[in-house]
N, C-alpha and C positions, 0 to 999 in steps of 0.2 A: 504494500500500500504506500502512494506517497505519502511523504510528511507531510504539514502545514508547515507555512513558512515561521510559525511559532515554534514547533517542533522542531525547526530543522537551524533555527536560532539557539535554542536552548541545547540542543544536541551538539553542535559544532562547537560554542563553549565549550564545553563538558569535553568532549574528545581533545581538543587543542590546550585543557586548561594545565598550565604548567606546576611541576611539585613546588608550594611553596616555599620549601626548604631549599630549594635550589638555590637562590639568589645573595650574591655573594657580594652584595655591598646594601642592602636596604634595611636588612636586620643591623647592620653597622651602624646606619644613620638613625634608624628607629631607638636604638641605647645610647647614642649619642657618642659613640666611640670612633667615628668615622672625623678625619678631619674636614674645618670648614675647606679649607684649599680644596677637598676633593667635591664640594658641593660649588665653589665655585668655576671647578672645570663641569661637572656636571652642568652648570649654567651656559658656558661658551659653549660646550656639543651643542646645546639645543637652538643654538645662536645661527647655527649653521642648518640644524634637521627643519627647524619653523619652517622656514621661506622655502625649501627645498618639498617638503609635505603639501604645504600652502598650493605649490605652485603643480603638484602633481592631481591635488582634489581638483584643482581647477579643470586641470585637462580630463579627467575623469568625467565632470560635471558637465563637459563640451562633450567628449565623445558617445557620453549615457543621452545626450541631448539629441544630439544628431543620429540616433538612431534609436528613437523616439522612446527611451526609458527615460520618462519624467519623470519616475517615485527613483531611480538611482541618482538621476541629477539634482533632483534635492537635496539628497541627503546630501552629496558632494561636496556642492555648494556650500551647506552649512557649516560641513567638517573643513571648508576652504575661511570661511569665516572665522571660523574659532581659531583655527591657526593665528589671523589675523590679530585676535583679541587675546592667544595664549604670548604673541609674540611683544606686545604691548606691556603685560604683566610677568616679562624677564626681568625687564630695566630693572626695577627695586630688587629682585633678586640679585643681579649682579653687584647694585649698590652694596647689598648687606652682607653682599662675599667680600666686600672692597676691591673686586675686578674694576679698574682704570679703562678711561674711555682710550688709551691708546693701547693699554692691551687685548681689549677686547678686539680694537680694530686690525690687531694682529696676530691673532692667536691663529696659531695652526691644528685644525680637528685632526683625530686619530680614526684612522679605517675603520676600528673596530666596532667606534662610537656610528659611523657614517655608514656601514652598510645597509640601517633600518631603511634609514628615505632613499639609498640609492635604489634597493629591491622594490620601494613605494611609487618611485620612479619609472621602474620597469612593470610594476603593475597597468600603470595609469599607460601605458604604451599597450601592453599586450591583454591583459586581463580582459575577461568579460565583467562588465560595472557589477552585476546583479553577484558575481564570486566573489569579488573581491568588498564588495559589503558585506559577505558572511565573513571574511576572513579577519578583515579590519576590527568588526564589531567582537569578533570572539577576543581577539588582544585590548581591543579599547577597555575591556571589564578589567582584565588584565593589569592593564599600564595604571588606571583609575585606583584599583587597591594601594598600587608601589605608592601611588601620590598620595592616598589618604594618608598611610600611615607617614611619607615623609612632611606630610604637612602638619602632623602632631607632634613629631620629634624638632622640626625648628622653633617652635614654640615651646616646645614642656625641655628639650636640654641645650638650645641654641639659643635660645631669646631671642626669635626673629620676627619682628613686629607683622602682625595682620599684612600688610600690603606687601613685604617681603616674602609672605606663604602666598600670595595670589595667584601666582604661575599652578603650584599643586595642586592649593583650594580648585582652579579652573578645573581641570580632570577630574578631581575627588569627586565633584557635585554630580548629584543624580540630572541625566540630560534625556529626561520624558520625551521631550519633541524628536532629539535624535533620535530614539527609541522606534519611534512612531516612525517615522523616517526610514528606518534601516527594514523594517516589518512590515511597512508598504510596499519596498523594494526589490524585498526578495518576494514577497508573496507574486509581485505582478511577473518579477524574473520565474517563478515558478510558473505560471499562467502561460507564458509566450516560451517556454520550455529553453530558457535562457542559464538556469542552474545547474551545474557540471560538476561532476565530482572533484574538477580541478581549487572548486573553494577549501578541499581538504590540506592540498599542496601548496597554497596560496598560503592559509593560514598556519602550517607549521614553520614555513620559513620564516613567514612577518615573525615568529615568538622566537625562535631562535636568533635572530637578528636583535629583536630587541633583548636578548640575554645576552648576548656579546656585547651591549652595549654597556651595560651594568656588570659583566665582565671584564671587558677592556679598563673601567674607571677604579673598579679593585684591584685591577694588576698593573696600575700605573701606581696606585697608593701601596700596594704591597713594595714595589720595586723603587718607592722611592721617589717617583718622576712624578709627583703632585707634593710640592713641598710646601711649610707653612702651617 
């Protein structure tokens, strides 16, 4: 029997969702043992992923458009927006790591950190819209937990003022209309028989990318190479 597009939401979660134990720098920052240096290179990767994400939903948003998935170009869209508005609510972050406007403007990102948006990249190129909303959405719960909890930890063992957590706060918060958005998308991509098994493949890589990313930033801090 096919799924619903509810079912095959909650399903693909669940199969993609990664052991939480795995993650070898968030339990660091969640005790507060993690240094700030290594939260402010975590600030400059993302200085790079924004505009580069930003600019993949866009294309996503055209290509879902012009081959008339309106419930995928929404959602697109929207996720091209919040980029917009995640990348607005860095600035204080960076402030409260005290990353300087000239080092920001010259920091150089690490591969490791950069292969989420480059594979987000190549989604928005090859992907079908309707897969790659299930794949995205099953990691957005994801990435959404790592933020709650580091958005509790710069508060309760960093003292990082409200507007300094806004970048996390963004991701933490429950996003109904996204929601809404992502469950129109697949349901219609299920309808016009646009859903492929390839959302499975889509979405193990997007989680292993984004674990090399939080990889990469604990073996720059292990090795020494995030000092301060």
């Amino acid at each position: 029997m096919t799924p619903t597009a509810q079912e095959l939401l909650r399903t693909t979660a669940a199969r993609l969702a990664p052991d939480p134990g795995t993650n070898p720098l968030v339990p660091r920052i969640a005790d507060g043992s993690a240094r700030v240096r290594t939260l402010a290179v975590l600030a400059l990767e993302q200085r790079h992923v924004i505009p580069a994400d930003r600019r993949s939903f866009q294309h996503l948003a055209r290509r879902a458009a012009e081959s008339r998935d309106l419930e995928s170009a929404a959602f697109f869209e929207t996720l091209a927006d919040g980029e917009s508005l995640a990348g607005e609510r860095l600035t204080p972050l960076l402030d409260a790591c005290a990353v300087s406007k000239d080092e920001a403007a010259t920091y150089e990102p690490q591969a490791g950190c950069q292969a989420y948006p480059a594979y987000v990249a190549w989604l928005a190129l090859n992907g079908e819209p309707a897969d790659v909303v299930l794949a995205l959405t099953a990691n957005f719960a994801v990435w959404g937990r790592s933020c709650a909890t580091i958005a509790r930890a710069l508060r309760d063992h960093y003292g990082f003022a409200d507007e300094a957590c806004g970048f996390f706060d963004l991701f933490a918060e429950p996003a109904p209309d996204l929601d809404r958005q992502a469950l129109a998308a697949v349901r219609a991509g299920l309808g016009r028989g646009r859903v492929t098994t390839a959302h499975l493949r889509f979405g193990t890589l997007v989680g292993r990318y984004e674990e090399m990313f939080w990889e990469t930033l604990a073996s720059s801090e292990a090795e020494g190479q995030v000092k301060g």
